[in-house]
C-alpha positions as a Markdown table, in Angstrom:
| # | Residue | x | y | z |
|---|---|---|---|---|
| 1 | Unk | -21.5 | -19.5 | 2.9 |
| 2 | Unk | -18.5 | -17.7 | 4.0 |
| 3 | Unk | -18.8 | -16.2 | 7.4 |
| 4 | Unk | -15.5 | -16.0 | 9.9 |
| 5 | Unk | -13.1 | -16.1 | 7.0 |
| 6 | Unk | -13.7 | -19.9 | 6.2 |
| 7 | Unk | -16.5 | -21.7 | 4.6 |
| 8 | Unk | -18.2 | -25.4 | 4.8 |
| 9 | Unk | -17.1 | -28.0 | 3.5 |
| 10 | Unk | -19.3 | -30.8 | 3.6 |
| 11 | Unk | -17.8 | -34.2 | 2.8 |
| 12 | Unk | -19.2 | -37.8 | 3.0 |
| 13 | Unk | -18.0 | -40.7 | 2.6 |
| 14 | Unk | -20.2 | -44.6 | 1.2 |
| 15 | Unk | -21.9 | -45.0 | 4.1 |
| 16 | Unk | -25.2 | -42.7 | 3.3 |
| 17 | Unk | -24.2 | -40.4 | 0.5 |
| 18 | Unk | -28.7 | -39.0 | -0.1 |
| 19 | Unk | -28.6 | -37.9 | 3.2 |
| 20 | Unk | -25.3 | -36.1 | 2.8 |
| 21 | Unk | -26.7 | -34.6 | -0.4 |
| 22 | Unk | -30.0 | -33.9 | 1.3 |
| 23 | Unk | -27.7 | -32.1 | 3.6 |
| 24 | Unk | -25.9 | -30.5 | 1.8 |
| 25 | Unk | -28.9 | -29.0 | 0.0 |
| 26 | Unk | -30.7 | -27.4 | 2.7 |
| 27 | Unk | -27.2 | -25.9 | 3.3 |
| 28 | Unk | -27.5 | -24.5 | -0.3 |
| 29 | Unk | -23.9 | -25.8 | -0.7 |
| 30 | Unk | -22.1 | -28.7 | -2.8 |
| 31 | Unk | -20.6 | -31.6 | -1.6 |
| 32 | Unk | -16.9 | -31.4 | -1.5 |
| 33 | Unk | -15.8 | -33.6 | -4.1 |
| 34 | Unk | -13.8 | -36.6 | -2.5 |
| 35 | Unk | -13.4 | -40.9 | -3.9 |
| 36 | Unk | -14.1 | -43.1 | -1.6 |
| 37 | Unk | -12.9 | -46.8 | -2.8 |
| 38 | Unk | -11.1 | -50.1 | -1.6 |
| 39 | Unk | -7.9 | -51.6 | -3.0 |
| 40 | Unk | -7.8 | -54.7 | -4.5 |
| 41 | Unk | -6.1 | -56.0 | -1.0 |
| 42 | Unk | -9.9 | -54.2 | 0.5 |
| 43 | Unk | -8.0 | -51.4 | 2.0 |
| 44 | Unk | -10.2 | -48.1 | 2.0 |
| 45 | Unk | -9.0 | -45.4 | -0.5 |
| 46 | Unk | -9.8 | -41.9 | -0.1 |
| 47 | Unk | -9.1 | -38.9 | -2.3 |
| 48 | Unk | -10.5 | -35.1 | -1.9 |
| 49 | Unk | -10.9 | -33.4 | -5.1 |
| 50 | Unk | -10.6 | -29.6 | -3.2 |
| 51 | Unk | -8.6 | -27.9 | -1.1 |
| 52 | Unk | -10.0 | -27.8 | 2.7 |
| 53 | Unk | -6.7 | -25.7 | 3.7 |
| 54 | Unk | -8.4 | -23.4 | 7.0 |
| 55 | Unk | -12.2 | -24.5 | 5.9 |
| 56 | Unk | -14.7 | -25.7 | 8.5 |
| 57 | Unk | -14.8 | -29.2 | 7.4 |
| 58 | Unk | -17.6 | -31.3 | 8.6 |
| 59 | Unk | -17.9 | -35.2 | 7.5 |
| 60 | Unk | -21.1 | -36.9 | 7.6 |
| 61 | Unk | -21.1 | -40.4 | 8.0 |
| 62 | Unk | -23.8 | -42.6 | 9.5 |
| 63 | Unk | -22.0 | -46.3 | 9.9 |
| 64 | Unk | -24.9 | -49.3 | 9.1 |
| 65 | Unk | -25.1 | -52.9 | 8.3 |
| 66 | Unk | -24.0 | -54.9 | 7.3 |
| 67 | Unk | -20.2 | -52.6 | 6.2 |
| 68 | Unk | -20.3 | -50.7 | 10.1 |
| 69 | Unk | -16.6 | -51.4 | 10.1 |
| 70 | Unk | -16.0 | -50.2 | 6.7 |
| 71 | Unk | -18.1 | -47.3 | 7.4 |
| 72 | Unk | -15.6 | -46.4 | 10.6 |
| 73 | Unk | -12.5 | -47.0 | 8.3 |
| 74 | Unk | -13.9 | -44.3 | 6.0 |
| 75 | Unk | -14.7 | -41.6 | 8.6 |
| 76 | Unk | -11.2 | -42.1 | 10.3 |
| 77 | Unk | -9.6 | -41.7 | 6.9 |
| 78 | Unk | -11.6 | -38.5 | 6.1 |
| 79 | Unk | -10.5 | -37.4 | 8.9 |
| 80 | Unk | -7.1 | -37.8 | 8.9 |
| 81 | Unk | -7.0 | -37.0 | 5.3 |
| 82 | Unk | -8.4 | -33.4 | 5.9 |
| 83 | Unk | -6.2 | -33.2 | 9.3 |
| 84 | Unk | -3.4 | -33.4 | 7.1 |
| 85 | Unk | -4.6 | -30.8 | 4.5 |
| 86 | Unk | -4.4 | -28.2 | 6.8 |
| 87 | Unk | -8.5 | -28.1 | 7.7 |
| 88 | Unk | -9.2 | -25.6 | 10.4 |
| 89 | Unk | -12.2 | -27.7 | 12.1 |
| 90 | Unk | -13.0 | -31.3 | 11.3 |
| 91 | Unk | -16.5 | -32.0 | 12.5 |
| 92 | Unk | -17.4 | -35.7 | 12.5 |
| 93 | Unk | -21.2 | -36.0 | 11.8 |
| 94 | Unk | -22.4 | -39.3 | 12.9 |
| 95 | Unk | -26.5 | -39.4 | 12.7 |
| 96 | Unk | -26.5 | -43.3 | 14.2 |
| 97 | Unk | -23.1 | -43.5 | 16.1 |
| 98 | Unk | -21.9 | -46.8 | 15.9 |
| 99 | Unk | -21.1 | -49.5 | 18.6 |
| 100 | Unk | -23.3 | -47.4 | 21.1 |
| 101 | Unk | -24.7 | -50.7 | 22.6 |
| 102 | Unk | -21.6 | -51.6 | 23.9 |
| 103 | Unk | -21.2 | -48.8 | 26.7 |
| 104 | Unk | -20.2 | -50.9 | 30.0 |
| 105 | Unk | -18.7 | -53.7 | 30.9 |
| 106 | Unk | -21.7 | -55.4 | 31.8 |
| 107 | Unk | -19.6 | -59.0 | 32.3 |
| 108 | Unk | -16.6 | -60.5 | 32.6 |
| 109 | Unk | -13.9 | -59.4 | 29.5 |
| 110 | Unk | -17.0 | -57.3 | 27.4 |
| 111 | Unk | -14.8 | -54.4 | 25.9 |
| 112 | Unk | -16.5 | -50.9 | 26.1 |
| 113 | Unk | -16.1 | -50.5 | 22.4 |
| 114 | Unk | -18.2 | -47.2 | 22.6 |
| 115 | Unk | -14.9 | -45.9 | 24.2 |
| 116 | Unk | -12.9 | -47.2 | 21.4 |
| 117 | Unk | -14.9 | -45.9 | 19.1 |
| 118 | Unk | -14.3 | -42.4 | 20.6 |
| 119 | Unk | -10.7 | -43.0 | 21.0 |
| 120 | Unk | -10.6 | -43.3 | 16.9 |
| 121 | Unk | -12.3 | -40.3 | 16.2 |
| 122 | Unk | -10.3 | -38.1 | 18.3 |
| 123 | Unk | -6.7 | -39.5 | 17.3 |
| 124 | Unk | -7.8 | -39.6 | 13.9 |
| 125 | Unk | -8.1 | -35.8 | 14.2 |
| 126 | Unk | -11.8 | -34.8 | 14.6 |
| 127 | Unk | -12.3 | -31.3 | 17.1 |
| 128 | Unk | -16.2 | -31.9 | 17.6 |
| 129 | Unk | -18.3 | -34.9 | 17.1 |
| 130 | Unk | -22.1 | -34.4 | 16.2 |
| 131 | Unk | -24.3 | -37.1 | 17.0 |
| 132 | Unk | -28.5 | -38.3 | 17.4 |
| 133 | Unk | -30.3 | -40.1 | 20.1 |
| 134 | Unk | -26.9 | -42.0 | 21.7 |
| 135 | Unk | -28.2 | -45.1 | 22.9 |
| 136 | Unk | -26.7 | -43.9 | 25.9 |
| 137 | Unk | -26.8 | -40.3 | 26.9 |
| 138 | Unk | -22.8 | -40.9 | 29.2 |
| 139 | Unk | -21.3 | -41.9 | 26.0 |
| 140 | Unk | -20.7 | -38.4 | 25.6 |
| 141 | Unk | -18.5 | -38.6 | 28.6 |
| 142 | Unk | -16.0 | -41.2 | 26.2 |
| 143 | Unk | -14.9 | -37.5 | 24.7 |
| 144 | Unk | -12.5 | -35.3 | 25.4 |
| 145 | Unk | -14.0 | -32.9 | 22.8 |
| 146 | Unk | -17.4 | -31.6 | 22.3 |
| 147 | Unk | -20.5 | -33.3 | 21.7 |
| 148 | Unk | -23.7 | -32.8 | 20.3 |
| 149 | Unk | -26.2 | -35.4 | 20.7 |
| 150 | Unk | -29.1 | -34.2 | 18.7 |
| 151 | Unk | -32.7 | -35.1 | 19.5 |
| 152 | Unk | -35.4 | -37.3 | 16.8 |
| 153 | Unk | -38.1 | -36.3 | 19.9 |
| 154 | Unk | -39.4 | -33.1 | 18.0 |
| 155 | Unk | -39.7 | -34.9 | 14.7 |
| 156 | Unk | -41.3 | -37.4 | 16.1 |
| 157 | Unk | -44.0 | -35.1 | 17.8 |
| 158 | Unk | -44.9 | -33.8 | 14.3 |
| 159 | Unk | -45.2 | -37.2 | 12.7 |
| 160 | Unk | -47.3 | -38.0 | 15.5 |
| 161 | Unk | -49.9 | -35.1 | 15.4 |
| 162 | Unk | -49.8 | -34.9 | 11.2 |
| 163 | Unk | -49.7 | -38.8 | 10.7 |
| 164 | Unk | -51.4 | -40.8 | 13.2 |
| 165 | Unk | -55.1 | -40.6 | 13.4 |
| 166 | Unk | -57.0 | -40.1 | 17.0 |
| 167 | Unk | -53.1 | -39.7 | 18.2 |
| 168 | Unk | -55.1 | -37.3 | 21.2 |
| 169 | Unk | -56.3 | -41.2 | 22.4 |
| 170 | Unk | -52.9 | -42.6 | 22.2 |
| 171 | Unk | -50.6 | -43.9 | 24.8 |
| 172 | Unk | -47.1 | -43.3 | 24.9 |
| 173 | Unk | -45.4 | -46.8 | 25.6 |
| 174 | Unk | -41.8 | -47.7 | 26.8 |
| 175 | Unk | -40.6 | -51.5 | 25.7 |
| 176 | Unk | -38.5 | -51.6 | 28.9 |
| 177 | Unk | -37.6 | -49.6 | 32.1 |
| 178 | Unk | -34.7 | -48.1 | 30.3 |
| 179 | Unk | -36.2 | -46.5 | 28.0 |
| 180 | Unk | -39.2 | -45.1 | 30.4 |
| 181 | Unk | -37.3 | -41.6 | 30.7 |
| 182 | Unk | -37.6 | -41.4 | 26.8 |
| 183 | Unk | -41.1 | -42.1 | 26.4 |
| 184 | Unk | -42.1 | -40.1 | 29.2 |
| 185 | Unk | -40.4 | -37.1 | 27.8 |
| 186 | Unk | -42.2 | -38.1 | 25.0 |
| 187 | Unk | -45.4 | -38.1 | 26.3 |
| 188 | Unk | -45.2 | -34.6 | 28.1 |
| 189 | Unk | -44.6 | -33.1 | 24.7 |
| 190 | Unk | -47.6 | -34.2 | 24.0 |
| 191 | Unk | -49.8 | -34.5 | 27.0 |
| 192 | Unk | -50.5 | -37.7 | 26.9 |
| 193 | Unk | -50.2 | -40.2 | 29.6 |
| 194 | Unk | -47.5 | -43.1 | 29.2 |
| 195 | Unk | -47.2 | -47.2 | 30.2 |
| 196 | Unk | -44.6 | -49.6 | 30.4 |
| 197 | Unk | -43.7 | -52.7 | 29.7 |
| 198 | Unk | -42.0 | -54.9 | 31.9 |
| 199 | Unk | -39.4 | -58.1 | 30.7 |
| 200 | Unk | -38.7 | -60.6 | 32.6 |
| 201 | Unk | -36.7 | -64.1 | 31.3 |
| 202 | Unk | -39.2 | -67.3 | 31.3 |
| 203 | Unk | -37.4 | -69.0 | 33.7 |
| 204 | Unk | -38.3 | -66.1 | 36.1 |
| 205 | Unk | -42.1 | -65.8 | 35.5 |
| 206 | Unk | -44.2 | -68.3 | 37.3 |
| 207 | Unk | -47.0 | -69.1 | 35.4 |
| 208 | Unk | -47.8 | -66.2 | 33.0 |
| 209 | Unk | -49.9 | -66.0 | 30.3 |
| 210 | Unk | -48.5 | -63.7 | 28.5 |
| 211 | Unk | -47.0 | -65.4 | 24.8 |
| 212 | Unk | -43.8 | -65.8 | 23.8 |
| 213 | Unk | -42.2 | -65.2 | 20.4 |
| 214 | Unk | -39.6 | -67.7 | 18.3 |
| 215 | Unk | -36.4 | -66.1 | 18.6 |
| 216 | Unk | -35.2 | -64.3 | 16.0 |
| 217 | Unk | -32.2 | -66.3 | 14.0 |
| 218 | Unk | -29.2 | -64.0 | 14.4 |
| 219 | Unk | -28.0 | -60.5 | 15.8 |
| 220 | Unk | -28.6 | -58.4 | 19.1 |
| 221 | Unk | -32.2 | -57.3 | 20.4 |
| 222 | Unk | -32.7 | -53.7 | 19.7 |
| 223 | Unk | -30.9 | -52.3 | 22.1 |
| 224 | Unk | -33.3 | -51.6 | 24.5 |
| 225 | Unk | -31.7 | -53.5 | 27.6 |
| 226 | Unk | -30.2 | -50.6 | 28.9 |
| 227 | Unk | -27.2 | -51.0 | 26.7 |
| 228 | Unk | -26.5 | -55.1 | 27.3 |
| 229 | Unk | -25.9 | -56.4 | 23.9 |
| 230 | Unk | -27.3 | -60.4 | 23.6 |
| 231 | Unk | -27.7 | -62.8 | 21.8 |
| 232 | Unk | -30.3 | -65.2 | 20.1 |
| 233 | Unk | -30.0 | -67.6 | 23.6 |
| 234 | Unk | -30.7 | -64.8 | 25.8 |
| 235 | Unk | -34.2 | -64.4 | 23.9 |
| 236 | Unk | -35.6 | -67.9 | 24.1 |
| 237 | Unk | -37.2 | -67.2 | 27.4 |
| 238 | Unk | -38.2 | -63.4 | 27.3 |
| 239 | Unk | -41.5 | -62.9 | 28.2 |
| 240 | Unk | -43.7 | -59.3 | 28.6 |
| 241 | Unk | -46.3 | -58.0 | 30.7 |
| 242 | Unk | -47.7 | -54.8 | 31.1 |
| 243 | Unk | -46.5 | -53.0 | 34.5 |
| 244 | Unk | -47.8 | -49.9 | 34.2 |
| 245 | Unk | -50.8 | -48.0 | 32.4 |
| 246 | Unk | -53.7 | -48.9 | 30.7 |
| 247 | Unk | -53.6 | -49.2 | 27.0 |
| 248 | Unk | -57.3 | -50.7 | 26.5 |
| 249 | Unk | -59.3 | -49.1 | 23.6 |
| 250 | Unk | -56.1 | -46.7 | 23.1 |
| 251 | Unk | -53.9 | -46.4 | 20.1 |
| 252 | Unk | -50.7 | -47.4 | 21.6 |
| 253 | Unk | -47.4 | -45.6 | 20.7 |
| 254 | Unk | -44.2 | -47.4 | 21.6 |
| 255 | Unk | -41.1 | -45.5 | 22.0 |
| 256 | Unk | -37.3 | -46.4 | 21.0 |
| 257 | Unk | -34.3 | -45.3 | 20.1 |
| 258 | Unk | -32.8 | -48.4 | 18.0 |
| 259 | Unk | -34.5 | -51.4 | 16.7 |
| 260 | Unk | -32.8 | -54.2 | 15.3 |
| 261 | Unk | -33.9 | -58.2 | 15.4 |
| 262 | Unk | -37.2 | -56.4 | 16.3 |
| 263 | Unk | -37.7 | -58.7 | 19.2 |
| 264 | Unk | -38.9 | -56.5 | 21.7 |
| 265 | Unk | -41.4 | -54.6 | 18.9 |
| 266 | Unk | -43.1 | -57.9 | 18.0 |
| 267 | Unk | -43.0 | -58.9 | 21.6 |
| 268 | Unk | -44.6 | -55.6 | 22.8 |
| 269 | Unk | -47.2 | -55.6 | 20.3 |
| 270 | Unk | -48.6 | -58.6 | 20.9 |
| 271 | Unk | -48.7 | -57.8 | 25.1 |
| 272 | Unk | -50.6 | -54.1 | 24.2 |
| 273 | Unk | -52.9 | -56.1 | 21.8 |
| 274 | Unk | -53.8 | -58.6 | 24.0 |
| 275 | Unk | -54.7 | -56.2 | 26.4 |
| 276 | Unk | -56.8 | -54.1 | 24.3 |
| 277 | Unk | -54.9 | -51.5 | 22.0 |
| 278 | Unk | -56.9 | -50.4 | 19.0 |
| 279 | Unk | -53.6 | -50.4 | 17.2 |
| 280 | Unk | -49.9 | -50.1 | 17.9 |
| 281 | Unk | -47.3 | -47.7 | 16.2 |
| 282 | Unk | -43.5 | -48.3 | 16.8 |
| 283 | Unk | -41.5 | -44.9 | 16.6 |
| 284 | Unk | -37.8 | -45.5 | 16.6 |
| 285 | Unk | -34.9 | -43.4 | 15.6 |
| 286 | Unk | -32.3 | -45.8 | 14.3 |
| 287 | Unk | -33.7 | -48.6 | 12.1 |
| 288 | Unk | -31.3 | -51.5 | 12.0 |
| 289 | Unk | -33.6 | -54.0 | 10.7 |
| 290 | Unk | -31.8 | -56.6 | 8.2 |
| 291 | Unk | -34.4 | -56.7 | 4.7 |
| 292 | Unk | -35.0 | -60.2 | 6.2 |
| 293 | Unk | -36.4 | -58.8 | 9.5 |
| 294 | Unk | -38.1 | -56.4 | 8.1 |
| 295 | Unk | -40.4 | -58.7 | 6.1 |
| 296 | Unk | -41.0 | -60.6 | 9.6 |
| 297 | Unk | -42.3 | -57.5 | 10.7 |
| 298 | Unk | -45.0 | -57.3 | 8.6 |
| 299 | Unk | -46.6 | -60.8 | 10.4 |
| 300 | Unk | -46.2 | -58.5 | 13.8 |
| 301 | Unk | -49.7 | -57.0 | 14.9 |
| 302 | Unk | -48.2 | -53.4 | 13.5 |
| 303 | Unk | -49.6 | -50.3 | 12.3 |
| 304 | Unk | -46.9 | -48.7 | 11.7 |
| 305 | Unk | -43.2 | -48.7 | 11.9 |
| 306 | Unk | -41.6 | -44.9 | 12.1 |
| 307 | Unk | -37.8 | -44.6 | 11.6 |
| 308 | Unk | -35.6 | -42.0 | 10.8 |
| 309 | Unk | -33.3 | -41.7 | 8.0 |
| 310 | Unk | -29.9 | -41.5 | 10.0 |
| 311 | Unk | -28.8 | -44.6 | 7.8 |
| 312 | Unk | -30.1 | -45.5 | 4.2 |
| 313 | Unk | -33.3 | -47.0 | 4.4 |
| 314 | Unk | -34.0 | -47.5 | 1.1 |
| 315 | Unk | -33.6 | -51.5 | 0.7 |
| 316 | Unk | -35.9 | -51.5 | 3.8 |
| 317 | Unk | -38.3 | -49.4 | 2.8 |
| 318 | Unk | -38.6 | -51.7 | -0.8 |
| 319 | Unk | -39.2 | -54.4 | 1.1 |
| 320 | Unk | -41.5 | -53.4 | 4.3 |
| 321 | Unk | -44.9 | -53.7 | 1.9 |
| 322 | Unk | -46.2 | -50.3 | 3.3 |
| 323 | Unk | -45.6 | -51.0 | 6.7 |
| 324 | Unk | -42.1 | -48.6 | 7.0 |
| 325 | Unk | -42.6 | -44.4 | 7.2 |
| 326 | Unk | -39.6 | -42.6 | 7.2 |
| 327 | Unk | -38.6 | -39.3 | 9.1 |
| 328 | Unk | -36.4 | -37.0 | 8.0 |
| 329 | Unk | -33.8 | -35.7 | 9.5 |
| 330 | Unk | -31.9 | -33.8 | 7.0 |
| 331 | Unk | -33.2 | -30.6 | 8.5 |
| 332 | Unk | -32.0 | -31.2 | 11.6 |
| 333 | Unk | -28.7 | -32.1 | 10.6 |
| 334 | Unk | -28.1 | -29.2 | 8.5 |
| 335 | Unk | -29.1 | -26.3 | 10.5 |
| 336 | Unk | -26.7 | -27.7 | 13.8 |
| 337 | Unk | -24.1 | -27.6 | 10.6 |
| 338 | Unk | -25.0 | -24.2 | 10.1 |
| 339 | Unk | -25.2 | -23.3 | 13.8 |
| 340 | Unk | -22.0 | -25.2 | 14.8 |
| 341 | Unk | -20.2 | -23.1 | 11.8 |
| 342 | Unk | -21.8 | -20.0 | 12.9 |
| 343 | Unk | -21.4 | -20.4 | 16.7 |
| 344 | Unk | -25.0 | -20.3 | 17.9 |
| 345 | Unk | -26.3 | -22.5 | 20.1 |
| 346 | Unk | -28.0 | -25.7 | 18.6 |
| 347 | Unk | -30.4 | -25.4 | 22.0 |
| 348 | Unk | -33.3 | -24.5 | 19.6 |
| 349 | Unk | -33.7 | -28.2 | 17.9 |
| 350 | Unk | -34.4 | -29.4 | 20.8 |
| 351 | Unk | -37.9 | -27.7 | 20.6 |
| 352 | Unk | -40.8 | -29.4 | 19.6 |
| 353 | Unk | -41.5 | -26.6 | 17.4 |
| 354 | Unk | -38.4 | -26.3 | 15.3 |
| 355 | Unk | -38.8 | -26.4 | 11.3 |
């Protein structure tokens, strides 16, 4: 491609090279050539094989567990790197951007790391920042340069209507009130009607019936809690119960946009099959779970568990015995590359019918 007088250069670093390559073919382009290592001393070494003197640079890299922070160190080097090579536009592509949990200072001394985060990226050198399903939609707000926060929800829609069977006597379900404008949104795309789930901590809940699940051994909840980022303590006494919407004889749908214990999944499955779901599917756009997790979730009342591919799924997927489908999201990616480079507006991906 060589529009405007420059051309893409598409670089990535270790965090999810297929994705970058599945990229960088639907761009019909090569990746740039560039080694990505660590020093003996575990400092991160970074090397471009070409010349990104006035290109349109654009760096995917989705940070993941369990190297996140190696991840970061690699995108802030790329981008430096080409910075100093003279690039005319460094784009940071970030499918799953990392840290997005920690968005507020939600108690006493919790850094906003989210802002941090941001902070990197611009001193590092990076002019835009292209991003998917921010756990918070204000973390755009962090920038002083523009953002795109991409959209899974029309992906999703067509997994729905192609994959799932009777999906026209499904449910669209939220896990928690924060994520109830997600899952409505959801649900008008595809006209059906919605429920939520309501969480409360044991110690508030006077006699319920509803059953609780072990805690899971380490890590955060999936997000969910508009933003709070717990631990394993602050599960012990979760309990769920079904606040709105009735999900009996339905195919239930939850909705999410990061799962990672999978506390609130297997918790929210059991409440909608107690009270009558045919079956439960869990579509999520950032699948966190640990290989250990993921073999926990096949004990969890689950039809399906839908993620996307904004990090490398691929141990997951080897170990999820079926239960695991995978979106992808290459398509998406590349054409808000090609749009971004072009200078059209990416408003189209947000339709449900965009291929």
């Amino acid at each position: 491609m060589h529009q405007k007088g420059n051309s893409i250069r598409l670089l990535t670093g270790n965090a999810h090279p297929k994705l970058a390559e599945a990229v960088a073919a639907r761009l019909g382009i090569p990746l740039t050539p560039c080694h990505v290592s660590k020093f003996l001393s575990l400092e991160t070494s970074v090397q471009i094989h070409q010349s990104v003197r006035d290109e349109d640079v654009f760096i995917l890299q989705s940070p993941s567990p369990p190297d996140i922070n190696d991840h970061i160190m690699e995108l802030l080097i790329l981008i430096s790197a080409c910075k100093t090579a003279s690039a005319k536009r460094i784009t940071a592509v970030i499918p799953c951007y990392p840290y997005a949990r920690q968005d507020k200072k939600d108690k006493s001394r919790a850094p906003i790391t989210a802002k941090l985060v941001a902070n990197l990226l611009a001193v590092a050198g990076a002019d835009h920042v292209i991003t998917m399903d921010l756990h918070a939609s204000q973390i755009q707000g962090f920038f002083d340069i523009p953002v795109d926060n991409l959209f899974s929800e029309p992906s999703m829609v067509r997994y729905i209507k192609q994959e799932i069977p009777d999906w026209r006597n499904a449910i669209i379900v939220s896990p928690d009130a924060g994520g109830a404008k997600r899952a409505t949104a959801l649900a008008d795309q595809l006209n059906l009607d919605f429920a939520l789930i309501n969480r409360k901590r044991k110690r508030d809940v006077a006699n319920t019936s509803v059953p609780t699940v072990p805690p899971t051994p380490t890590g955060s909840d999936n997000g969910s809690h508009n933003g709070d980022v717990e631990d394993e303590h602050d599960h012990q006494h979760d309990v769920m119960e079904l606040l709105v919407g009735d999900v009996k004889g339905r195919v239930a749908i939850l909705i999410d946009d990061m799962i990672d214990t999978g506390h609130t999944v297997r918790l929210a499955s059991q409440v909608l099959t107690q009270h009558g779901a045919t079956s439960v599917y869990a579509v999520v756009c950032h699948g966190l779970l640990s290989e250990t997790t993921m073999e926990q979730m096949r004990q969890v009342p689950l039809k399906k568990l839908i993620v996307t591919n904004s990090i490398d799924q691929t141990d997951r997927l080897a170990v999820s015995d079926g239960l695991m489908d995978i979106v992808d999201i290459a398509p998406v990616i590349a054409e808000s590359i090609r749009r971004t480079h072009n200078g059209e507006s990416i408003s189209a991906l947000f339709k449900p019918d965009f291929n």
